[in-house]
C-alpha positions as CSV (number, residue, x, y, z in Angstrom):
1,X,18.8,10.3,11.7
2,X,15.5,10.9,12.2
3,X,13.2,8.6,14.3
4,X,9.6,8.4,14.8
5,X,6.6,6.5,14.7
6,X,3.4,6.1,12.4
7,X,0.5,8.5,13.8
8,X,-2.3,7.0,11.4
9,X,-3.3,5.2,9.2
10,X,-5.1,6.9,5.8
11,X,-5.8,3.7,3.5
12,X,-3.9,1.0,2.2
13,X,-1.2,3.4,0.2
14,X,-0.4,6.4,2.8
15,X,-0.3,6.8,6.3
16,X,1.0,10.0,8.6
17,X,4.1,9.8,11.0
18,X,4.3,11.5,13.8
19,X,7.7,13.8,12.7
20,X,7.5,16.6,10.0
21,X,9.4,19.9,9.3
22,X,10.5,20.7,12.9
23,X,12.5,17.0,13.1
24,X,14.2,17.8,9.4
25,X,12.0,15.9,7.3
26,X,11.2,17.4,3.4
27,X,9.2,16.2,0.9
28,X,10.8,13.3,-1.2
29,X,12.9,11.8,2.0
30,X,12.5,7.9,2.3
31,X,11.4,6.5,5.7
32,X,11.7,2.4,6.5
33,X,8.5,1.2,8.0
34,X,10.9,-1.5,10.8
35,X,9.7,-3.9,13.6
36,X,12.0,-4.7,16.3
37,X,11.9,-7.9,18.0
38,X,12.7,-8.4,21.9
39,X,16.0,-9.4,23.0
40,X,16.8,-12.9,22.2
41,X,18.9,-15.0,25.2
42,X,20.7,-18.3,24.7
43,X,19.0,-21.3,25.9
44,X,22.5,-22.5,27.0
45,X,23.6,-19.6,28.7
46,X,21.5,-16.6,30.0
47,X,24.3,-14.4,30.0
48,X,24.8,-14.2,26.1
49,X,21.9,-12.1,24.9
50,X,21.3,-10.6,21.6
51,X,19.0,-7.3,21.7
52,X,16.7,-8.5,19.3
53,X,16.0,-8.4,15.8
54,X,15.2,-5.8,13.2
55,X,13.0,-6.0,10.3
56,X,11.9,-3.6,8.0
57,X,8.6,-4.3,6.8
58,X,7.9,-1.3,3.8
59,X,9.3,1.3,2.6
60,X,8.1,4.8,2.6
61,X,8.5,8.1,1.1
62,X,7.2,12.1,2.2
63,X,4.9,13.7,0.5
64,X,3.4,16.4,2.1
65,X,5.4,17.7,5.3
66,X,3.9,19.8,8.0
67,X,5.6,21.7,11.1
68,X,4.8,18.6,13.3
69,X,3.4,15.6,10.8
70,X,4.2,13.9,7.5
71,X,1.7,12.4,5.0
72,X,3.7,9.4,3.5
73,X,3.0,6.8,0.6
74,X,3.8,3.6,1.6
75,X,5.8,1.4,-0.5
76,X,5.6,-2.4,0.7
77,X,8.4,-4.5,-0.3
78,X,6.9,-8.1,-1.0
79,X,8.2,-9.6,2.1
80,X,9.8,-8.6,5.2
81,X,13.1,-8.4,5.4
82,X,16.1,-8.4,7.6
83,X,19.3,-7.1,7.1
84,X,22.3,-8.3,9.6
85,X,24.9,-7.1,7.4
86,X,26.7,-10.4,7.2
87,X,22.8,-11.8,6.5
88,X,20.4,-10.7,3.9
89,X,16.9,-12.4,5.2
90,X,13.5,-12.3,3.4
91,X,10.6,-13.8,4.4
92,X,9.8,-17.2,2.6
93,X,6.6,-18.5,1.6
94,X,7.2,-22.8,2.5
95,X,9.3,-23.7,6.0
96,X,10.9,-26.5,7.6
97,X,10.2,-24.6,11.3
98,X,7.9,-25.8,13.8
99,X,5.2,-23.7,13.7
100,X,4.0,-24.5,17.4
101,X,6.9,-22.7,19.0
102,X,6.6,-19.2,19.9
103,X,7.7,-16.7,17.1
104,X,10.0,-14.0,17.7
105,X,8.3,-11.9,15.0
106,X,5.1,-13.5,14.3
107,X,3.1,-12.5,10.8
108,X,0.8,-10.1,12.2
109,X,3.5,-7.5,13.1
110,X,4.6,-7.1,9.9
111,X,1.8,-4.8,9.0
112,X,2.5,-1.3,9.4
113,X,-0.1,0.0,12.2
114,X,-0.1,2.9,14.5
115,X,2.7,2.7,16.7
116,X,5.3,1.3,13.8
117,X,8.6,2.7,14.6
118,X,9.7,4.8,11.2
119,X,12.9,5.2,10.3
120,X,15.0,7.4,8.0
121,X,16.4,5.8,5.3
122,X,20.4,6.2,4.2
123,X,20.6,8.2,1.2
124,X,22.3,5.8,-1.5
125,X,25.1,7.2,-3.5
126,X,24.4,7.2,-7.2
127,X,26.7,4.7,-9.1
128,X,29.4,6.4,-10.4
129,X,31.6,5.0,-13.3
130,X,35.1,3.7,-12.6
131,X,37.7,6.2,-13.7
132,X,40.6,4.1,-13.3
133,X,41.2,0.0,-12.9
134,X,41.4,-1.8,-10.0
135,X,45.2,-2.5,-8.5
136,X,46.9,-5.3,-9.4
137,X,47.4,-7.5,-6.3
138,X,51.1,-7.4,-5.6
139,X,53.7,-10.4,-5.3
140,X,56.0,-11.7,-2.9
């Protein structure tokens, strides 16, 4: 998987990472834009810690790859989101949370900027049709 990190920022739409042909990366592949919180620890007990949180805040895609560099468009999604795998988060607009207390992933870092870790995306399988019906569950 390849790994890197936003190099600059062109406008609003595009921005250059700092990986290109010699990492892998060809024109088309889709990069996640992500923001990784720090570790969170249990008030209760100090020894149960969580390694903190990740959220992917856009969506990108190569455009023009060079040996060391890729130009990307940058396609936000309309929230941040964050996906535990047993949890599918996105970012609401009203909240019941005390706003005073310190945020693990406060709004401002869910901007891409210089320094945004970039991610490549898994390749999704196309949906293929179901050749055959599903098994019948069996009795006892």
């Amino acid at each position: 998987m390849i790994e890197g990190k936003v190099a600059a920022i062109v406008d609003g739409f595009s921005i250059v990472v700092n990986v290109g042909k010699l990492q892998g990366v060809r024109p088309g592949m889709r990069f996640k834009a992500i923001y990784k919180t720090d570790r969170i620890v249990d008030p209760d007990d100090p020894r149960n810690v969580l390694d903190g949180l990740t959220f992917i805040i856009g969506e990108l895609e190569a455009t023009s790859v060079l040996e060391r560099f890729t130009y990307c468009k940058v396609d936000s999604p309309a929230a941040p989101s964050l996906n535990l795998g047993f949890l599918n988060y996105v970012g609401q607009k009203e909240s019941i949370v005390d706003p005073n207390e310190l945020q693990l992933a406060p709004q401002s870092e869910f901007k891409i900027k210089v320094g945004t870790i970039v991610r490549e995306a898994p390749k999704q399988e196309p949906d293929t049709p179901r050749t055959s019906a599903p098994p019948k569950p069996q009795q006892n």
